[in-house]
N, C-alpha and C positions, 0 to 999 in steps of 0.2 A: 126331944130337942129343946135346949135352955132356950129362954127368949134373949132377943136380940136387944141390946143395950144402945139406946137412939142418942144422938152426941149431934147437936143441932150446930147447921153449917153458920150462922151469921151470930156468933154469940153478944155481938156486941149493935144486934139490929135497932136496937130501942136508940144509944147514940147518936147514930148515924141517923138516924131519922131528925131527930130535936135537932143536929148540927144542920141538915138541908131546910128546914124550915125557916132558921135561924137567918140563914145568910142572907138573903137580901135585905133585911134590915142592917145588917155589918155592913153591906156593901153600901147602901146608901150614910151611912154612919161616916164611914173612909172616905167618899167622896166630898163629902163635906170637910173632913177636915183635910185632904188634901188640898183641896178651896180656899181655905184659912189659911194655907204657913205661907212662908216667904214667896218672893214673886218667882224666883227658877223652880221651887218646889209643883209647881201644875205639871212637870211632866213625870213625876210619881203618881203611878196610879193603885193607893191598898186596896180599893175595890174586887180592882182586876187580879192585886197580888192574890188576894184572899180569894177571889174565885177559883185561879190557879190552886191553889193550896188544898182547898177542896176537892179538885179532881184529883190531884196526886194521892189523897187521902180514900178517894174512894175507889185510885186503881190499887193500894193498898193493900185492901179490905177484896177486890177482886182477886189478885194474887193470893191469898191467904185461903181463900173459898178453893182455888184449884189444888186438889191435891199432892198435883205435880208441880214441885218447887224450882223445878230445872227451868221446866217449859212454862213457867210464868218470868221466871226473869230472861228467856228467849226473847219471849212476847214482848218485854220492856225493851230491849235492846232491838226489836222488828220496830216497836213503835218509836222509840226517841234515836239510839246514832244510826241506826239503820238506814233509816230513810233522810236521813242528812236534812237536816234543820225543821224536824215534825215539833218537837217541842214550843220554836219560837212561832208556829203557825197557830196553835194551840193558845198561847197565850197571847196574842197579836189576837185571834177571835173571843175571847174571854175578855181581852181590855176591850174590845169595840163596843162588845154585849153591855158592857159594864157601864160606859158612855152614856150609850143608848137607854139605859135604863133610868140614870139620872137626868138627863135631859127630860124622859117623857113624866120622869115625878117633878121637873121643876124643882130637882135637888143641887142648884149649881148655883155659884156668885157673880155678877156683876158689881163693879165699883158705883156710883153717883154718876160718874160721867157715861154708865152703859156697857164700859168695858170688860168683855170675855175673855179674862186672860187662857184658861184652859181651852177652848175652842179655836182662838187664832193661834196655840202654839200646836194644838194639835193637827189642825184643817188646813188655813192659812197661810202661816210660816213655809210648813211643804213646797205648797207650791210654787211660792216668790223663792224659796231657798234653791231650787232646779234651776229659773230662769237666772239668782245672782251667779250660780259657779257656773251654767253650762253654755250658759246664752250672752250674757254681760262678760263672764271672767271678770268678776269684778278684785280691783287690787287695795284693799282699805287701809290706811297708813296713818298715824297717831292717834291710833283710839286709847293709848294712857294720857290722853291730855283733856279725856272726860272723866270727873268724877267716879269713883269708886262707887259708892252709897249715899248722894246726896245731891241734891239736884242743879241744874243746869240750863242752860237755853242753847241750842244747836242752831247756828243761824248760816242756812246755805244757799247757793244759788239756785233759780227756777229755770227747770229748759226741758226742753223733748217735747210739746205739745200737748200729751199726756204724762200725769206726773209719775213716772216712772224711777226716776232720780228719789222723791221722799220714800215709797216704798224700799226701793234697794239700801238706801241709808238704814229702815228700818234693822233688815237685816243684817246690817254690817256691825250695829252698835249690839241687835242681839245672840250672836252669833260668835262674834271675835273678839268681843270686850272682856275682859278679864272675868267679870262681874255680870256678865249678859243681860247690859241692860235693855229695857222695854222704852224707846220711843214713841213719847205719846205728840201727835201731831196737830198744830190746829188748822182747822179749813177754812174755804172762804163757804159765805152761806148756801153759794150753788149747790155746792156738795151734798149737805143737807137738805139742799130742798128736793133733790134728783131721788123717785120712787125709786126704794132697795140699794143704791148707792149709801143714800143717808146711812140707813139703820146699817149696812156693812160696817159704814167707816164707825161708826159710834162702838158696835162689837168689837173691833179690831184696835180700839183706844183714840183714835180721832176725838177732837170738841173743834169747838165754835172757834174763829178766830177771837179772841175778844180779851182783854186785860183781867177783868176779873176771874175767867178761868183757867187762864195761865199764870197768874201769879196763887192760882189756890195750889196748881200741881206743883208749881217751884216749889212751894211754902212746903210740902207734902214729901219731899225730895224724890222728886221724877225727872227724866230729862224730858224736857220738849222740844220740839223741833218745829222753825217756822220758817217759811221761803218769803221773804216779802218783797220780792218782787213781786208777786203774783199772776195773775195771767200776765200781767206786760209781761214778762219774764218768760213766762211758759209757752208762752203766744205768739212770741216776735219771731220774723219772719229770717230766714237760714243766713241770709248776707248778715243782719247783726248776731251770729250766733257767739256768743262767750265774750259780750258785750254786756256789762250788767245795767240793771234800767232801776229807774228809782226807787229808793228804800222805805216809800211812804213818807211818814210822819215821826216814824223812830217809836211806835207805839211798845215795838220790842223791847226796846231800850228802857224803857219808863218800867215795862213787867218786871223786867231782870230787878234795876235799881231797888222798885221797891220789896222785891221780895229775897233782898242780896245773897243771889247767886251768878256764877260768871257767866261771860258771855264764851260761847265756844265756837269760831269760825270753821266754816266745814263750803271746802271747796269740790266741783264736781266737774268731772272731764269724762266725755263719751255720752251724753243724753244728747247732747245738741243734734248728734248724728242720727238718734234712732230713726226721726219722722219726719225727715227736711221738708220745714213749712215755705213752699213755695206763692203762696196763694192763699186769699181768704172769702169765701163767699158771706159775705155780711149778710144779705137778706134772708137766706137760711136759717143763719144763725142767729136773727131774732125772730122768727118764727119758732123756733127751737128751743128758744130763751135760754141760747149760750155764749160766753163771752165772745166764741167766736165759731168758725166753722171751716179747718183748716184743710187745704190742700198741699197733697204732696204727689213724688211720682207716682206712687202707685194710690192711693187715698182721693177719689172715691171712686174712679176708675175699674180697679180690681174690688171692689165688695170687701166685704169682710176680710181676703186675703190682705188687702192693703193696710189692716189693721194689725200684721205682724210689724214689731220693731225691727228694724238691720239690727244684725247682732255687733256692735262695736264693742272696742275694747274700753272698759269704765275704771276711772281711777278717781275712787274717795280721799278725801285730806282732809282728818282734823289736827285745824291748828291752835295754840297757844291758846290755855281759856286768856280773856280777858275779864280782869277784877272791876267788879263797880260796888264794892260793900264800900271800896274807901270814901265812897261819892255821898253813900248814908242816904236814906231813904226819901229826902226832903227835898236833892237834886234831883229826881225826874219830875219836878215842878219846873224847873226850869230849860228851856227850850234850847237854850244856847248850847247847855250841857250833853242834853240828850241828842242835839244833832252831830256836836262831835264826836260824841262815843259813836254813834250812828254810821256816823261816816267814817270813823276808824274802823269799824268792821266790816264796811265796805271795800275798804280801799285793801285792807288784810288777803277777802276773798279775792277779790281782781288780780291783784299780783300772785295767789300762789296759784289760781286756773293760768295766766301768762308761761309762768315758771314750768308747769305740768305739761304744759303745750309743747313749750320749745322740747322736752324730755320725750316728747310722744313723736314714731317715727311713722306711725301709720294709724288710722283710724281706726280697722280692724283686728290689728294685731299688734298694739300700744308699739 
């Protein structure tokens, strides 16, 4: 009996070996440069493509080892249309892997100011993006009168108790803007000073309230977004709701002027209703060292349940940028100046929340 001629099943074992050793270095390579490109670009993941890629390549190489060619592409077709959407499960676990992997080597970007753009568009975003379509319904209207690609100051009204209103704004600018731009926010220093609130809001692109760091991100062409009323604003109690309270000092106005970019009025309808502030216990709330410590019907009564917002119906409005390059950089020295601009973008917001009101037939159901 002739001997038997051996035909070895994986002829191409030596590649596939150097290709699996290889890849997590690719994959940390991808994530980094997906890190690096433009700011919509974070939610491409070649990591996670290239890990996919991989497995496809090594059920390849298993189909090829089966001698039977029928019943391996059976098995392709049990595993991907078969089971009706196995592939995006597959690569939905492969992108998380892939996440995960770069996060624990500390292969990921933050800006100077802290911010995570891949983490809030992957983590964050989600979740505010649920509460704007299913719980707000929110309805956002002139977002072409922001900026394309270059920067801006979003100057809106403050209300709800908690700032629920600059969150949803978030969303609305990155989300439905032609351009999906990223709002970056400034706080006042409570926020920062509050253990895991701070370091949140810094991830998610928040800074300082304060001129020098908003006039660095204008310069940088980012939109910011400031409520300056501030807690007066977010704090006041339901009888003055969509009553607007004073705009400071105009220190907005001075950022914009000297870093000439427009000013973009952005009016908000439906926060006032989430957490009708009835009440305030003061002495809590400097034990607490918070601006305030609001009551409402249900807040603190019901516990934590009191902490859901009424779902009212919200309607965003940006209006008309207003120009301050003509004012030239030297007019935010001058107080007269900046209080008019000031107060022209006050008076802008007051009337189109008036305007939004009389059009709104119900709180809940606009």
């Amino acid at each position: 009996m002739a001997d038997a001629r051996v035909i070895p099943l994986h002829p191409e074992d030596d590649g596939v070996g150097r290709a699996e050793s290889d890849s997590p270095g690719r994959s940390a390579g991808g994530g980094r440069s997906a890190m690096s490109g433009t700011p919509g670009s974070a939610r491409e993941r070649p990591a996670a493509g290239e890990s996919a890629a991989g497995e496809s390549t090594a059920g390849d190489d298993g189909a090829r080892d089966d001698g039977d060619g029928d019943h391996g592409d059976g098995g392709g077709e049990d595993a991907g249309e078969g089971t009706g959407g196995g592939p995006d499960w597959h690569e939905t676990l492969a992108d998380l892997t892939a996440f995960a992997r770069r996060r624990l080597l500390g292969q990921y970007r933050v800006d100077e100011f802290g911010f995570d753009r891949e983490l809030t568009e992957r983590f964050f975003l989600p979740l505010l993006r649920t509460v704007y379509d299913n719980w707000f319904r929110v309805e956002a209207v002139g977002l072409h009168n922001v900026p394309r690609d270059s920067g801006a100051l979003v100057v809106a009204n403050h209300s709800g108790t908690l700032p629920w209103d600059a969150l949803m704004t978030t969303v609305a600018l990155h989300d439905h803007h032609p351009t999906g731009r990223q709002l970056r926010m400034l706080g006042a220093d409570v926020v920062f000073g509050t253990p895991l609130v701070g370091a949140l809001a810094r991830k998610t692109g928040q800074t300082l309230a304060c001129n020098p760091d908003a006039e660095r991100l204008l310069r940088g062409g980012e939109i910011v977004g400031v409520w300056p009323e501030g807690f007066k604003g977010i704090g006041k109690p339901f009888r003055d709701r969509y009553k607007l309270q004073r705009f400071g000092r105009g220190g907005f106005v001075s950022a914009a002027m000297r870093s000439g970019v427009p000013i973009v009025p952005c009016s908000i309808v439906g926060a006032e209703e989430i957490y009708p502030k009835i009440g305030d216990i003061r002495p809590l709330a400097r034990l607490l060292g918070l601006p305030y410590f609001p009551v409402t019907p249900f807040f603190p009564h019901l516990g934590p349940l009191g902490t859901v917002p009424l779902p009212s119906k919200w309607y965003i409005e940006f209006g008309e940028p207003i120009d301050t390059a003509e004012h030239g950089p030297e007019a935010a020295e001058d107080p007269m100046v900046v209080f008019n601009l000031s107060d022209q973008v006050r008076e802008t917001i007051q009337e189109t929340i008036y305007r939004l009101l009389a059009q709104r037939r119900t709180v809940f159901f606009g």
